[in-house]
C-alpha positions in Angstrom: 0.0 0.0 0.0 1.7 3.3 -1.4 -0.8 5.2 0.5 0.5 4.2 3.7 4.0 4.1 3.1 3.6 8.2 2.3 1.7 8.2 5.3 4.5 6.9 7.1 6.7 8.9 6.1 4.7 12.2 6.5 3.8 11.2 10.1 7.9 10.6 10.8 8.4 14.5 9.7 5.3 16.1 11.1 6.4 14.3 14.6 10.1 16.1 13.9 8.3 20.0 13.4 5.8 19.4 16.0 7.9 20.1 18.8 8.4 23.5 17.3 4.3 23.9 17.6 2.1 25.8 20.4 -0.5 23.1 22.5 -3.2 21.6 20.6 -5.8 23.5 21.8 -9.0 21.1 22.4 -11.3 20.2 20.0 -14.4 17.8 19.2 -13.4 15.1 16.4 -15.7 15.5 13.4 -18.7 13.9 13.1 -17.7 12.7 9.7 -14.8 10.8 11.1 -13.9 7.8 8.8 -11.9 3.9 9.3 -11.7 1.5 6.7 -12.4 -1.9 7.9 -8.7 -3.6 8.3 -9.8 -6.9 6.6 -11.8 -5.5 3.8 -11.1 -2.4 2.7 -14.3 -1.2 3.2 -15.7 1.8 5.2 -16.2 1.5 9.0 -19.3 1.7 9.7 -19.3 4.7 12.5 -22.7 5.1 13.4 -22.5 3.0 16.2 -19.5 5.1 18.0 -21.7 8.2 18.6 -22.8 9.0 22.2 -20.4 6.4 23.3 -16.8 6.9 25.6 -14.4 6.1 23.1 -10.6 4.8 23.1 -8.4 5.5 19.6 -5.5 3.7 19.6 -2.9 4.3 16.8 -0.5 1.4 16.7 2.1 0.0 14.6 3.0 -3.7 14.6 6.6 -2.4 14.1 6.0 -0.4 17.5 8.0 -2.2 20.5 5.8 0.4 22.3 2.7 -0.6 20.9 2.8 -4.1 21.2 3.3 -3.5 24.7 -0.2 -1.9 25.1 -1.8 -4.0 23.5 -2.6 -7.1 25.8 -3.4 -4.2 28.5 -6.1 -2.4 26.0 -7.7 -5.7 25.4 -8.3 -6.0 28.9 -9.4 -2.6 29.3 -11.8 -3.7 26.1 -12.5 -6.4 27.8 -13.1 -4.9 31.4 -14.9 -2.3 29.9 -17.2 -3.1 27.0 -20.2 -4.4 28.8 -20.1 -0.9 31.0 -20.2 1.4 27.3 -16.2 1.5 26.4 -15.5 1.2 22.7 -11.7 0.6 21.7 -11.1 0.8 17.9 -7.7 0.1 17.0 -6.2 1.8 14.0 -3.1 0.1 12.2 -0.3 2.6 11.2 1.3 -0.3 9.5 1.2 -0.9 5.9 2.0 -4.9 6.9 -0.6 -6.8 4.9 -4.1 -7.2 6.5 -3.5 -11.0 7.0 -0.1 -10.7 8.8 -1.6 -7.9 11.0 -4.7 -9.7 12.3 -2.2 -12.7 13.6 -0.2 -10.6 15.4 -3.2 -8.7 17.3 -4.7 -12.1 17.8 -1.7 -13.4 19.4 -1.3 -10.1 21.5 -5.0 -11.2 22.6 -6.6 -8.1 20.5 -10.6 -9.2 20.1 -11.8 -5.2 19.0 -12.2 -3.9 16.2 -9.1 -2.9 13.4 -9.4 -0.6 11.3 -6.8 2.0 8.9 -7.7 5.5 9.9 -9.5 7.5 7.2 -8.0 10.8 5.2 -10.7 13.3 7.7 -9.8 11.7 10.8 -6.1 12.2 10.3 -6.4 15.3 9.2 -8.2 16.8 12.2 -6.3 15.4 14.7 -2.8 15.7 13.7 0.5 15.7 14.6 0.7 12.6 15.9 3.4 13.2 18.0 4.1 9.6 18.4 3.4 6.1 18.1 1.5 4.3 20.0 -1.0 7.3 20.6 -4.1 6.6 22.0 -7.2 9.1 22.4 -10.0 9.3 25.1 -13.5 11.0 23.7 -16.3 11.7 25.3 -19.8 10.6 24.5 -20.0 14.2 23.5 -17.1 13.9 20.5 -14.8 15.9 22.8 -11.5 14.8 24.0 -10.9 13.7 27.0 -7.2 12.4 27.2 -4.5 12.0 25.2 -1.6 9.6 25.8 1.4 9.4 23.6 4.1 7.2 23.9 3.3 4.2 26.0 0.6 4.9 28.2 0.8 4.5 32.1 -1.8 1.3 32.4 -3.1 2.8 35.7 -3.6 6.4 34.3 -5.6 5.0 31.4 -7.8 3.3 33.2 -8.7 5.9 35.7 -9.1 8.0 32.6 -11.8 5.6 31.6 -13.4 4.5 34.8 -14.1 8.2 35.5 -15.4 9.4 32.4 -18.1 5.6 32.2 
């Protein structure tokens, strides 16, 4: 996927220049964010993410520090879910879809995948690294942000709080 690679390598130089950058000031994601589905290609169907606490987590499989949060956000998914968390996990990794699933799998990942769509990385960039993981609100607002490898114990006080 060419598309990614770019992505890749624009993510790399807008993490460089973003220390140069004021605070994000806070913002509510739009409400025509987009995911393609990490299996098929296909829009992700994002209807069902309004009015409910959401957790973004970019990842890479490539990321040490991502697949070290993984097992720990599929408990929190786990943990979570039946109270109104939903953890969508978009892939930074332009890995084929196959090769990607297995390594989730094995890192015990059971929520959805997806590759993030041109509006949603648009709004919410820099990423100033990878992992990055996002806490919004019911409301579309956000709550948290958590670059680098997160702090297990901080995340999920950020969640249990805002449930």
């Amino acid at each position: 996927m060419p598309g990614l690679r770019f992505l890749t390598i624009t993510l790399f130089l807008g993490l460089a220049l973003s220390s140069c950058r004021p605070a994000l000031e806070p913002f509510r994601l739009p409400v025509d964010m987009s995911f393609k589905d990490l299996v098929s290609g296909q829009p992700y169907d994002t209807g069902s993410l309004r009015g409910k606490l959401l957790l973004i987590n970019f990842w890479a499989a490539w990321s040490p520090a991502s697949t070290k949060e993984l097992p720990e956000l599929a408990e929190l998914a786990k943990r979570f879910g039946p109270k109104g968390l939903v953890l969508l996990g978009v892939c930074l990794d332009d890995a084929p879809p196959a090769e990607l699933l297995v390594f989730a799998e094995r890192q015990g990942v059971r929520y959805p995948l997806v590759w993030p769509g041109e509006k949603l990385l648009d709004e919410i960039q820099p990423l100033e690294t990878i992992p990055y993981t996002i806490l919004i609100g019911n409301d579309g607002k956000i709550l948290g942000r958590f670059r680098g490898p997160f702090k297990p114990r901080d995340l999920r006080e950020a969640v249990e709080k805002n449930l």
